[in-house]
FIGUGU-87448 format. One record per residue: residue number from 1; residue in one letter; x, y, z of N, C-alpha, C, O in turn. Coordinates in nm, 2 decimals. Atoms other than C-alpha are relative to their C-alpha. Layout:
N
n;res;npx;npy;npz;capx;capy;capz;cpx;cpy;cpz;opx;opy;opz
NUM;a;X;Y;Z;X;Y;Z;X;Y;Z;X;Y;Z
...
//
This chain:
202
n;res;npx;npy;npz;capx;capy;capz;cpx;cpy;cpz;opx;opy;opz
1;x;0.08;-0.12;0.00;0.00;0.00;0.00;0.09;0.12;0.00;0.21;0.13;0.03
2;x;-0.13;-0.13;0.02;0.13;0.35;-0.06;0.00;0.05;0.11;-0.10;0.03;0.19
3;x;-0.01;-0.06;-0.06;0.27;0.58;0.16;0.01;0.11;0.05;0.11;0.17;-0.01
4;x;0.00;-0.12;0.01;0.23;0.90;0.28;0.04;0.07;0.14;0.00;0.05;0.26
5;x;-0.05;-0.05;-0.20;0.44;1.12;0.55;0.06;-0.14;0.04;0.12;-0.11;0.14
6;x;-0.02;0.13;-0.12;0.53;0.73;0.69;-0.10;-0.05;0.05;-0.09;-0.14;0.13
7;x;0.11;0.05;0.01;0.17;0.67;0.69;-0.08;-0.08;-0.09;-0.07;-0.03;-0.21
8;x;0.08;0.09;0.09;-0.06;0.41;0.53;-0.06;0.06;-0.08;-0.14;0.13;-0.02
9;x;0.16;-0.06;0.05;-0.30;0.56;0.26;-0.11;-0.05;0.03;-0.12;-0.18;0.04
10;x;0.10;0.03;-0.01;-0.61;0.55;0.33;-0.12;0.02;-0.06;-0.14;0.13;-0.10
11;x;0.10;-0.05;0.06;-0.96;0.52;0.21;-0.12;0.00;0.08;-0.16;-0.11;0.10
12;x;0.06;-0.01;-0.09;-1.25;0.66;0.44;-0.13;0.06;-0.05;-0.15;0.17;-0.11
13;x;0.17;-0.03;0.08;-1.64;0.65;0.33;-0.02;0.11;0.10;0.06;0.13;0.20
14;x;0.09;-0.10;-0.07;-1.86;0.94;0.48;-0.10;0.01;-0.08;-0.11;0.05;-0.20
15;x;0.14;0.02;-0.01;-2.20;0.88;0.50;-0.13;0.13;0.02;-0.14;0.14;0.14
16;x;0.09;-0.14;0.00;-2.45;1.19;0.48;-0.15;0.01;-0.09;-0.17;0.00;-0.21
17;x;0.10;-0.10;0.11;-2.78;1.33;0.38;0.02;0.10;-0.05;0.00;0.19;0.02
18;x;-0.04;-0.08;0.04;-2.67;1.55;0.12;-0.05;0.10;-0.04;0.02;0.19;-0.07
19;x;0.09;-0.08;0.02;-2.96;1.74;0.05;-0.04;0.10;0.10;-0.10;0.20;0.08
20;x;-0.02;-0.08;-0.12;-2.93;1.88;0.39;0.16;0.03;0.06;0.21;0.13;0.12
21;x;-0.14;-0.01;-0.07;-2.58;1.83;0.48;0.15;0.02;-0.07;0.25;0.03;0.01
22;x;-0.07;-0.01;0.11;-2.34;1.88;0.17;0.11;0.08;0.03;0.23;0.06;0.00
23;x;-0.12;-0.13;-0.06;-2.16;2.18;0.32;0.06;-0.09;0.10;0.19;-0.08;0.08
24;x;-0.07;0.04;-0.15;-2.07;1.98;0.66;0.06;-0.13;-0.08;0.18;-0.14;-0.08
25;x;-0.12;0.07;0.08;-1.96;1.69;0.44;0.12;-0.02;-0.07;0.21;-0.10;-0.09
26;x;-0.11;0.01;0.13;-1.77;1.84;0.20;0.12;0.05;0.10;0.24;0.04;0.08
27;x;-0.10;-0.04;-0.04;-1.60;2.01;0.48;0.11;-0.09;0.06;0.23;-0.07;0.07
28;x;-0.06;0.13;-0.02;-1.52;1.64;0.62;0.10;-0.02;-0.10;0.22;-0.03;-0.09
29;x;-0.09;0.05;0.12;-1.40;1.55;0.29;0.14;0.01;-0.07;0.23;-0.06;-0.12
30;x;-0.15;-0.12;0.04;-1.15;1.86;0.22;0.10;-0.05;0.13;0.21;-0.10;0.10
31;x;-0.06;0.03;-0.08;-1.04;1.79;0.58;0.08;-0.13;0.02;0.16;-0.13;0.11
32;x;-0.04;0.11;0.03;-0.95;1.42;0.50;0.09;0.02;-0.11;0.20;-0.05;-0.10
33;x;-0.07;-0.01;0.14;-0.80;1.51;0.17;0.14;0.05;0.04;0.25;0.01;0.00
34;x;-0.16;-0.05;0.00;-0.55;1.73;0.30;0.09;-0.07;0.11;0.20;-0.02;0.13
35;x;-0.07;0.12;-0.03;-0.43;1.45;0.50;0.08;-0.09;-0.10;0.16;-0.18;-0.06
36;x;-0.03;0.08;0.13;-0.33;1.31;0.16;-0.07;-0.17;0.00;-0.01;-0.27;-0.01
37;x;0.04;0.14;0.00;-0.59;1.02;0.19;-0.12;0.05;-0.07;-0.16;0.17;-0.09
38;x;0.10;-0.03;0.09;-0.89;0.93;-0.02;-0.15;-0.04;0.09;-0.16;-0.11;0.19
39;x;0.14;0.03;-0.05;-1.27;0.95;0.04;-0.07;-0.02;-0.09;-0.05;0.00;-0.21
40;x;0.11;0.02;0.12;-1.60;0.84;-0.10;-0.12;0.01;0.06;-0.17;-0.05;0.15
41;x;0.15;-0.10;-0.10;-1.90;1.04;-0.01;-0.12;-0.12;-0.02;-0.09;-0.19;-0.12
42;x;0.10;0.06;0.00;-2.20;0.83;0.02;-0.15;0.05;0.03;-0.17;0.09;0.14
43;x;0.10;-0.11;-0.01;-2.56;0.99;-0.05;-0.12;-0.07;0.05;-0.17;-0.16;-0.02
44;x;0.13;0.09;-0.08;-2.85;0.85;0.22;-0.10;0.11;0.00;-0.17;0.12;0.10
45;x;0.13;-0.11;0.02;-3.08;1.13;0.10;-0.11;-0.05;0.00;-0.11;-0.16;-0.06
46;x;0.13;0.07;-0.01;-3.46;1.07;0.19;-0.07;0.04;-0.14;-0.13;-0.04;-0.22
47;x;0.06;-0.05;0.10;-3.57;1.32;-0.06;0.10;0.01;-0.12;0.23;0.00;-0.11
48;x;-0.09;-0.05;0.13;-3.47;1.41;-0.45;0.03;0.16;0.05;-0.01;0.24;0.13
49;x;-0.03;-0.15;-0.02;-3.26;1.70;-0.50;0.15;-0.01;-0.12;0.23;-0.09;-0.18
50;x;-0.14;-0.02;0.16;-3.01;1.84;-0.77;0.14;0.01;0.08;0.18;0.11;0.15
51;x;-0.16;0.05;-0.06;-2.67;1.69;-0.66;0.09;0.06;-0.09;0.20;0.03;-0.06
52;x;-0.08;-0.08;0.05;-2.51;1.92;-0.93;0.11;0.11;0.07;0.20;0.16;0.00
53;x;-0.11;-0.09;-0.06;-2.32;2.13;-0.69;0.07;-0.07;0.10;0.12;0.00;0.18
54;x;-0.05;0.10;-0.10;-2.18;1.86;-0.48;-0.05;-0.15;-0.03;-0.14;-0.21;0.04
55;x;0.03;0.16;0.03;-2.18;1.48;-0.68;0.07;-0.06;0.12;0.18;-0.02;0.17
56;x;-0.07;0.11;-0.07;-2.12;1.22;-0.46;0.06;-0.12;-0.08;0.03;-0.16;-0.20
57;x;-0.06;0.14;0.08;-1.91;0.91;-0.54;-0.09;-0.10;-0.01;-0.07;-0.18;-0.10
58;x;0.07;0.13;0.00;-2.22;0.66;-0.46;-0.11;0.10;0.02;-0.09;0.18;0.11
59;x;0.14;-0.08;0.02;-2.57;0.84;-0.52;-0.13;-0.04;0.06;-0.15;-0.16;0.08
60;x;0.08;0.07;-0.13;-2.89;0.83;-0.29;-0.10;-0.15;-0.17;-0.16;-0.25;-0.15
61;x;0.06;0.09;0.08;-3.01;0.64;-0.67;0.01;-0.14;0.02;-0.07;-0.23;0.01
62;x;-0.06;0.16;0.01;-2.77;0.38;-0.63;-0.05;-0.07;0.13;-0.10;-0.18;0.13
63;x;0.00;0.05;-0.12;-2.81;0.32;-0.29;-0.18;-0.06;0.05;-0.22;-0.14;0.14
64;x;0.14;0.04;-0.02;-3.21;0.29;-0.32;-0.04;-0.10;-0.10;-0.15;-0.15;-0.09
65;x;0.04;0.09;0.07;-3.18;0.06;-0.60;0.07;-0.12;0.06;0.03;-0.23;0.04
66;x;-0.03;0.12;-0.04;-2.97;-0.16;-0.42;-0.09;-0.05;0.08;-0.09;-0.17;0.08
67;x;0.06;0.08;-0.05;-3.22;-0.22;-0.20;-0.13;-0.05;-0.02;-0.21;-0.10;0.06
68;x;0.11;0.06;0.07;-3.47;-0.30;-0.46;-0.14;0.10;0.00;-0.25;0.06;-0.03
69;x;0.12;-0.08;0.04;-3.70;0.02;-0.46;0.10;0.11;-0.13;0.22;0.07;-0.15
70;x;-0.04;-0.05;0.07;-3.63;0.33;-0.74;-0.06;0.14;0.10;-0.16;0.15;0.17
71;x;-0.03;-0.09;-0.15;-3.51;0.67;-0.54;-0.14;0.09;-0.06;-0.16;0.20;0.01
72;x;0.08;-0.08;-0.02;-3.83;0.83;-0.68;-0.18;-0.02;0.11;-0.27;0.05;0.14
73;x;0.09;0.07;-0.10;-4.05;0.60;-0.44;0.04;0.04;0.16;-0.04;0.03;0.25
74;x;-0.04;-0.02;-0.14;-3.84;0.73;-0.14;-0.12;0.14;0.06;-0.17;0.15;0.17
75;x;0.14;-0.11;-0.07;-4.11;1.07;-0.13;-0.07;-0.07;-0.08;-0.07;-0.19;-0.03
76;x;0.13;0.05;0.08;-4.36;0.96;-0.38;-0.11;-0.08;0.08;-0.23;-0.07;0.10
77;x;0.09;0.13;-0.05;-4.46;0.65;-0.22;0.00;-0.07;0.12;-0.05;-0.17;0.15
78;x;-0.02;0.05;-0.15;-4.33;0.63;0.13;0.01;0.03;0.10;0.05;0.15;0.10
79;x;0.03;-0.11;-0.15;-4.36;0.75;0.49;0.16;0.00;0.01;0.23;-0.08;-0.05
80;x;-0.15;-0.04;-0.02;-4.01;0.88;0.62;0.05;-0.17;0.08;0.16;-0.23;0.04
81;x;-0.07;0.16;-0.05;-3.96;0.52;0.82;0.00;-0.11;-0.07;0.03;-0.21;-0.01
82;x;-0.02;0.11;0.11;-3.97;0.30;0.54;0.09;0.07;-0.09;0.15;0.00;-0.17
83;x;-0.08;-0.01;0.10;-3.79;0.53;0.36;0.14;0.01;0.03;0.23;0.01;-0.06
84;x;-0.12;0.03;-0.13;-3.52;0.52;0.63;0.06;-0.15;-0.01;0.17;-0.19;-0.04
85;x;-0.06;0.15;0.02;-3.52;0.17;0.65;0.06;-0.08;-0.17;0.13;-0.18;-0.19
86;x;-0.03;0.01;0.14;-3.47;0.14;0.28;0.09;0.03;-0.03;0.14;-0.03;-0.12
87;x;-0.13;-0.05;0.06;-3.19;0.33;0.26;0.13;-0.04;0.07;0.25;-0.04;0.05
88;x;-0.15;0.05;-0.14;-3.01;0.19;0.56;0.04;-0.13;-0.07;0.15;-0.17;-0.08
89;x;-0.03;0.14;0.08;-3.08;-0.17;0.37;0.09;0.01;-0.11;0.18;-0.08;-0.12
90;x;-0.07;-0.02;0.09;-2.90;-0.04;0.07;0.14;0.04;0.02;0.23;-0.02;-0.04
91;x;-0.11;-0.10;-0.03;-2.63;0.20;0.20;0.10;-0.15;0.11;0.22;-0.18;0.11
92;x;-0.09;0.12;-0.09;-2.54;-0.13;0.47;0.08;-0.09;-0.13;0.20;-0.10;-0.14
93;x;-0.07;0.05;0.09;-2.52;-0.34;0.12;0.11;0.04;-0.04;0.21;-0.03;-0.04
94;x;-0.10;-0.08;0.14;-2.30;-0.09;-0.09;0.11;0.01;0.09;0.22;-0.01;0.03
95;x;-0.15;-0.03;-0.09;-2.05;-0.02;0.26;0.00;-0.16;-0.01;0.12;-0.20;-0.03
96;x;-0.06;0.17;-0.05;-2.04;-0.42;0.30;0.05;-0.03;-0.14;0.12;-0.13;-0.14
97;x;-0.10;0.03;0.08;-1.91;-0.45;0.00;0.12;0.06;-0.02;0.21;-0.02;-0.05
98;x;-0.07;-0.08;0.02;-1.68;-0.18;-0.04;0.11;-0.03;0.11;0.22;-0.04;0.08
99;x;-0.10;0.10;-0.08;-1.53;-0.33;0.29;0.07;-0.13;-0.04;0.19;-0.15;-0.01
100;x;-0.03;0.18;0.02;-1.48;-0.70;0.19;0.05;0.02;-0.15;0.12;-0.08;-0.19
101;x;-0.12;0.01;0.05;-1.31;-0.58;-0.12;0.10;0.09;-0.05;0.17;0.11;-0.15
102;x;-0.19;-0.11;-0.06;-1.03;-0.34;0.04;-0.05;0.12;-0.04;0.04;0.20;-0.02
103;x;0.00;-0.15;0.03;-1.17;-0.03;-0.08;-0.02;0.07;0.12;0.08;0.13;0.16
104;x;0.02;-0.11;-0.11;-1.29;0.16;0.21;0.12;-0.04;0.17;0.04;-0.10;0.25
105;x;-0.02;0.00;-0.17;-1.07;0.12;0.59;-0.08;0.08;0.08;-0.02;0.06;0.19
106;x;0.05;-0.01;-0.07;-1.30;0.30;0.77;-0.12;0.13;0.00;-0.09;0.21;-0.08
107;x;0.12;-0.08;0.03;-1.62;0.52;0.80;-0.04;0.09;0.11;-0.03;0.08;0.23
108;x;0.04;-0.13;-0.09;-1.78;0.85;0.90;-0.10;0.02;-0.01;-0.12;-0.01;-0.12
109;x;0.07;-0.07;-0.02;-2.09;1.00;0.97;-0.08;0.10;0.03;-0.05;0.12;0.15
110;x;0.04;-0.07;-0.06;-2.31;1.25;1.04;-0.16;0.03;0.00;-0.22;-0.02;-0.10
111;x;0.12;-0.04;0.00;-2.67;1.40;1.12;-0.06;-0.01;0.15;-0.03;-0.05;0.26
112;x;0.12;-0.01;-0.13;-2.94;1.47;1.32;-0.11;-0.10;0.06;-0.05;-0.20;0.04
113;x;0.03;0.14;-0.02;-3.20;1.19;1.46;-0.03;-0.12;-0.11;-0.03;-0.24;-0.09
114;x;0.00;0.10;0.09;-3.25;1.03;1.15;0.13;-0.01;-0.06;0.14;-0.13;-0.09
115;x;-0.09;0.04;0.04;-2.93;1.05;1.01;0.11;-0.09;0.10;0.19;-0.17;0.06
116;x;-0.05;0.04;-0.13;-2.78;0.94;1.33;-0.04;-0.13;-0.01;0.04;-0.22;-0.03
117;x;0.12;0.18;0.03;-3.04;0.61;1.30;0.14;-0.06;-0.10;0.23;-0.13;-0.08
118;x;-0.01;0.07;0.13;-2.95;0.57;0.93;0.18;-0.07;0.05;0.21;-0.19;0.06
119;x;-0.18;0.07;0.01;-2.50;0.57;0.97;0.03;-0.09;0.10;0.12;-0.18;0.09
120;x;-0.06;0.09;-0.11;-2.51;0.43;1.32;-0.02;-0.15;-0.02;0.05;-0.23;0.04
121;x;0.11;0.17;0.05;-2.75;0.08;1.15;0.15;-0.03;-0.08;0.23;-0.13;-0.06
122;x;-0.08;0.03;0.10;-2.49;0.14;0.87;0.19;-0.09;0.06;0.27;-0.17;0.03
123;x;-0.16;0.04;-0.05;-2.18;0.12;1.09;0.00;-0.17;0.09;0.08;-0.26;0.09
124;x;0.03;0.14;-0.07;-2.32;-0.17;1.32;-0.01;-0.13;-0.09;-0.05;-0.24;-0.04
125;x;-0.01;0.10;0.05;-2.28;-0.39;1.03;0.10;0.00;-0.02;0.11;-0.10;-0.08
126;x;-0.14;0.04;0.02;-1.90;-0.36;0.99;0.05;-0.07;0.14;-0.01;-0.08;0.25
127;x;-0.06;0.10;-0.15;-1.67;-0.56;1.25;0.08;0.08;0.08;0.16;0.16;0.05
128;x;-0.13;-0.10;-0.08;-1.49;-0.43;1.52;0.10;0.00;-0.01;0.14;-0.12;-0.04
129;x;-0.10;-0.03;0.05;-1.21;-0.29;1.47;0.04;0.08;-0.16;0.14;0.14;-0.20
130;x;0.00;-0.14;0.10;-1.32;-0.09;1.16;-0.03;0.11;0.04;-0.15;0.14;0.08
131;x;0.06;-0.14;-0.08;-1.28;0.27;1.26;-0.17;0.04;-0.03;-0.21;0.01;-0.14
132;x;0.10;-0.06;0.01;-1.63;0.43;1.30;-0.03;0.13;0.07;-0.05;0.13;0.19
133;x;0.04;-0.10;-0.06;-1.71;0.79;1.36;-0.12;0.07;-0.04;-0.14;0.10;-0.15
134;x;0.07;-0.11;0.05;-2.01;0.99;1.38;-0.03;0.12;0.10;-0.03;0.12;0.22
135;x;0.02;-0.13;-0.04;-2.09;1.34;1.42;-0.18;-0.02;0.02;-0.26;-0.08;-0.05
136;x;0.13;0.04;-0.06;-2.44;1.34;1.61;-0.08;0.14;0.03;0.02;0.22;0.05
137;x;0.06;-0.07;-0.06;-2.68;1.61;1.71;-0.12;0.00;0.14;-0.19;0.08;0.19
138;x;0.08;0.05;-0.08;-2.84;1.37;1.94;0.08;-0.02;0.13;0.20;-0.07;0.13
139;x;-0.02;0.02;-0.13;-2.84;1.39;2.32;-0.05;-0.10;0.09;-0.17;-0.11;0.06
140;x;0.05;0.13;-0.06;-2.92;1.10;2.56;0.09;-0.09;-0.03;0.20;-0.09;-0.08
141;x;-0.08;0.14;0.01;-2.85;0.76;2.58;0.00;-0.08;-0.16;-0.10;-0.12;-0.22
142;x;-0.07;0.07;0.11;-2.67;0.61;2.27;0.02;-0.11;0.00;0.09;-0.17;-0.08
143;x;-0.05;0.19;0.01;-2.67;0.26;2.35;-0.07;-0.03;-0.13;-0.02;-0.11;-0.21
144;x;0.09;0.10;0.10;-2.98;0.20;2.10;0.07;0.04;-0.11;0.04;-0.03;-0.20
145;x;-0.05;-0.02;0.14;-2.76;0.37;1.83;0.14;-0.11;0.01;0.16;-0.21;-0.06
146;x;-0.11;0.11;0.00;-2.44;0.20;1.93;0.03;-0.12;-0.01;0.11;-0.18;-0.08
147;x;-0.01;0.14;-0.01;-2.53;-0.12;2.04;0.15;-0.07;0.08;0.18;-0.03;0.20
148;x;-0.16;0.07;-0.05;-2.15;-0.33;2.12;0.04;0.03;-0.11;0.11;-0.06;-0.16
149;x;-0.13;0.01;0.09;-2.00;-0.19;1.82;0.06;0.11;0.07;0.00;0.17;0.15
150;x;-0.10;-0.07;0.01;-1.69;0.02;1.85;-0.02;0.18;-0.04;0.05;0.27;-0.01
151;x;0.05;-0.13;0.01;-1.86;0.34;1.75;0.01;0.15;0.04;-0.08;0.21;0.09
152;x;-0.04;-0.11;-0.08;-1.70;0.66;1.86;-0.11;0.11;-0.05;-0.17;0.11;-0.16
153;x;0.13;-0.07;0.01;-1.96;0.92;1.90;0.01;0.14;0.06;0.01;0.16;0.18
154;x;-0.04;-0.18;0.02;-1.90;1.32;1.86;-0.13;0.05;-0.01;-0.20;0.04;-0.10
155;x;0.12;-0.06;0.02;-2.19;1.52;1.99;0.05;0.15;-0.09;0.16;0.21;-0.08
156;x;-0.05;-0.10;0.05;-2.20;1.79;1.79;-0.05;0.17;0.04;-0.04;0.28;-0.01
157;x;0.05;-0.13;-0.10;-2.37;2.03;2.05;-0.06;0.12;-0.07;-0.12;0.20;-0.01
158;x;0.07;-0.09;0.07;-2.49;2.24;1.80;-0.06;-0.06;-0.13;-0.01;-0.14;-0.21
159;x;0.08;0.04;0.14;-2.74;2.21;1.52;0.12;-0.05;-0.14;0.23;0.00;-0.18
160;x;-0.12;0.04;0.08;-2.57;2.03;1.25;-0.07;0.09;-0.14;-0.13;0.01;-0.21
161;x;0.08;-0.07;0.06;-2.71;2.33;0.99;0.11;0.12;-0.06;0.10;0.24;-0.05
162;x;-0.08;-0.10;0.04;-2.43;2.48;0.83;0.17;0.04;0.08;0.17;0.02;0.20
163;x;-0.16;0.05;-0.05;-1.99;2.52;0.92;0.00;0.18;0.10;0.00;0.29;0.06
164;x;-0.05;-0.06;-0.06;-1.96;2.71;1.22;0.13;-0.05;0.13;0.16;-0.17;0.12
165;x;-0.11;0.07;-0.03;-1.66;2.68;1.49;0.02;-0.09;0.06;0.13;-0.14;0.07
166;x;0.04;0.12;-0.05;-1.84;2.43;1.69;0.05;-0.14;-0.11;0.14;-0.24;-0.10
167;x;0.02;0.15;0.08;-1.90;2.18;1.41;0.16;-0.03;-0.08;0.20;-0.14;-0.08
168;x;-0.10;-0.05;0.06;-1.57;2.29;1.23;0.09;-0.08;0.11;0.17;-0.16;0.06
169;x;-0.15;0.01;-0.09;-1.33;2.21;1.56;-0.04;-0.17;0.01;0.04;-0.26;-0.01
170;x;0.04;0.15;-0.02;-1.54;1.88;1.61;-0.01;-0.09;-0.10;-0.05;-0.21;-0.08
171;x;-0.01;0.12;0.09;-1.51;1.73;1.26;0.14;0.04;-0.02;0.17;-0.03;-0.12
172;x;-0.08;0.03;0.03;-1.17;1.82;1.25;0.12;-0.10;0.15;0.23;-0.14;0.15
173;x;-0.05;0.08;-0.09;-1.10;1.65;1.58;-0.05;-0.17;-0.05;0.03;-0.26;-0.06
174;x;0.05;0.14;0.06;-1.32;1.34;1.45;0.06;-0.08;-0.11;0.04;-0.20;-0.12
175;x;-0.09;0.03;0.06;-1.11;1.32;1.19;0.16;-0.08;0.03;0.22;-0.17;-0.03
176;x;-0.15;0.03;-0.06;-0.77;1.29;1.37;-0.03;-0.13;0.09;0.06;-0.21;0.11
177;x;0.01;0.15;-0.05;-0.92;1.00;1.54;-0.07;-0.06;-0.05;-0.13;-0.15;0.02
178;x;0.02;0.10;0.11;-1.04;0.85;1.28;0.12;-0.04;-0.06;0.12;-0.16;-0.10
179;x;-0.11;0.07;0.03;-0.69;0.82;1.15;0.11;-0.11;0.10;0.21;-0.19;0.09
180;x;-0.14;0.07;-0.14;-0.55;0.72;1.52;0.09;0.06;0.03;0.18;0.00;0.10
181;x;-0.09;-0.07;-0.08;-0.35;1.02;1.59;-0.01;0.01;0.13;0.07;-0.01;0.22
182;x;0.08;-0.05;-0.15;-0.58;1.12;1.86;0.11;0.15;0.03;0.12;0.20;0.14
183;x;-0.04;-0.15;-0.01;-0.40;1.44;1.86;-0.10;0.14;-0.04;-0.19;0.12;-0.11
184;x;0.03;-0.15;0.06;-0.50;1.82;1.79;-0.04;0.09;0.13;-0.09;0.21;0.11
185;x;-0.04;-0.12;-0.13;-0.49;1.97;2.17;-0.12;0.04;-0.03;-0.21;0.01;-0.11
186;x;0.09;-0.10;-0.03;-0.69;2.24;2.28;0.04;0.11;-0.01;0.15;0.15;0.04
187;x;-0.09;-0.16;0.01;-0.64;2.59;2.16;-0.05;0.06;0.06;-0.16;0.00;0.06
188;x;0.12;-0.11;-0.06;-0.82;2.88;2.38;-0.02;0.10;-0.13;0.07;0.12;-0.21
189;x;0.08;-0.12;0.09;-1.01;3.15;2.16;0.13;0.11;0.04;0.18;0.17;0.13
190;x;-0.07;-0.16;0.01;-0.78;3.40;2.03;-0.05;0.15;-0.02;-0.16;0.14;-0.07
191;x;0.07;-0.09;0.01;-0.87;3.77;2.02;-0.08;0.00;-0.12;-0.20;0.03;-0.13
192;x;0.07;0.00;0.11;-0.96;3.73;1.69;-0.15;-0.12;-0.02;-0.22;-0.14;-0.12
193;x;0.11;0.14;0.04;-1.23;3.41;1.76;-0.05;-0.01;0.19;-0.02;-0.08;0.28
194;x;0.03;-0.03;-0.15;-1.39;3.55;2.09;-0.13;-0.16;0.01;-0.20;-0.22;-0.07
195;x;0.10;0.15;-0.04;-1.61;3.23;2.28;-0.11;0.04;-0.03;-0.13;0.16;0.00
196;x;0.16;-0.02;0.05;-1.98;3.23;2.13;-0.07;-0.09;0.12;-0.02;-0.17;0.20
197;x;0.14;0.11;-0.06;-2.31;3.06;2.28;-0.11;-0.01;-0.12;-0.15;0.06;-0.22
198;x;0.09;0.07;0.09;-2.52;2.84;2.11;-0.13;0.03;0.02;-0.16;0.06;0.13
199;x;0.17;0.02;-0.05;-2.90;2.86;2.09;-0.06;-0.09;-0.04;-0.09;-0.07;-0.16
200;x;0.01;0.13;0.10;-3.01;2.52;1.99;-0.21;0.01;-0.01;-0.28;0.10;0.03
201;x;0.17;-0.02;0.01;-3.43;2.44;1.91;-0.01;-0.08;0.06;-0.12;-0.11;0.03
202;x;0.03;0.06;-0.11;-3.42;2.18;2.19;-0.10;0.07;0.15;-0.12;0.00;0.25
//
């Protein structure tokens, strides 16, 4: 395998509704990249939407025909929990394969209670010891998301609704332990990046 820095290459899926989340992924994505490792976005969108300004590598199309419906049945013809489960059936196929033949080492995350559902189902089907990170907007007990997998779990304390320095410090720490540095410290707010407060819709 090639090497980079003295490091393994790597290739790291991230999982997202992109019709909502496109901005917070791509910022994952840039932030993995300039690691010198590769990614492959993965689109678990409920609804249609013009992916022209952000294609993904694997499309919510593909991923709803793997599981044997067509992605215009996901609104058309279905309540949001069937169309959830639908997508988790497919998106689990398309990562279990992508595992089992060497393409992907390890996977990311993110959203709010349903996206949280959808990656956490997705990740509880890989084995432990494949990294798993997601970025969450959910508070409470995570066992029903987790289960006994390995699952490292980044609240993201603030609405996941666009890159501010919350979500920003927290996917670029989720990152760094996703490769296994576990590094990147604590900086305090410089004059220029005075401490904010959140206001969440909780």
């Amino acid at each position: 395998m090639p090497k980079i820095k003295g490091k393994d290459l790597k290739t790291i899926a991230i999982l997202g509704t992109l019709n909502t989340k496109a901005t917070e992924v791509n910022y994952i994505r840039e932030k993995i990249i300039e690691q010198g490792h590769h990614v492959i976005v993965i689109d678990v969108s409920l609804t249609l939407w013009d992916d022209s300004s952000f294609q993904p590598d694997i499309g919510q199309q593909q991923i709803a025909e793997e599981s044997g419906i067509k992605v215009e049945e996901l609104t058309l013809l279905m309540q949001q929990e069937d169309a959830c489960a639908a997508m988790i059936k497919g998106a689990t196929s398309v990562v279990g394969k992508l595992y089992r033949a060497g393409k992907i080492d390890g996977i990311i995350a993110l959203g709010g209670s349903v996206g949280t559902s959808m990656g956490c189902a997705v990740m509880r089907s890989l084995p432990l010891g494949v990294p798993k990170v997601i970025f969450s907007t959910f508070l409470g007990d995570i066992r029903p998301y987790v289960g006994i997998k390995d699952i490292v779990f980044f609240p993201a304390i603030t609405d996941i609704v666009g890159l501010n320095r919350g979500i920003q410090k927290a996917s670029r720490q989720g990152c760094r332990r996703h490769r296994g540095h576990g590094r990147g410290g604590h900086r305090n707010p410089s004059r220029r990046e005075a401490p904010h407060w959140n206001i969440d819709t909780w």
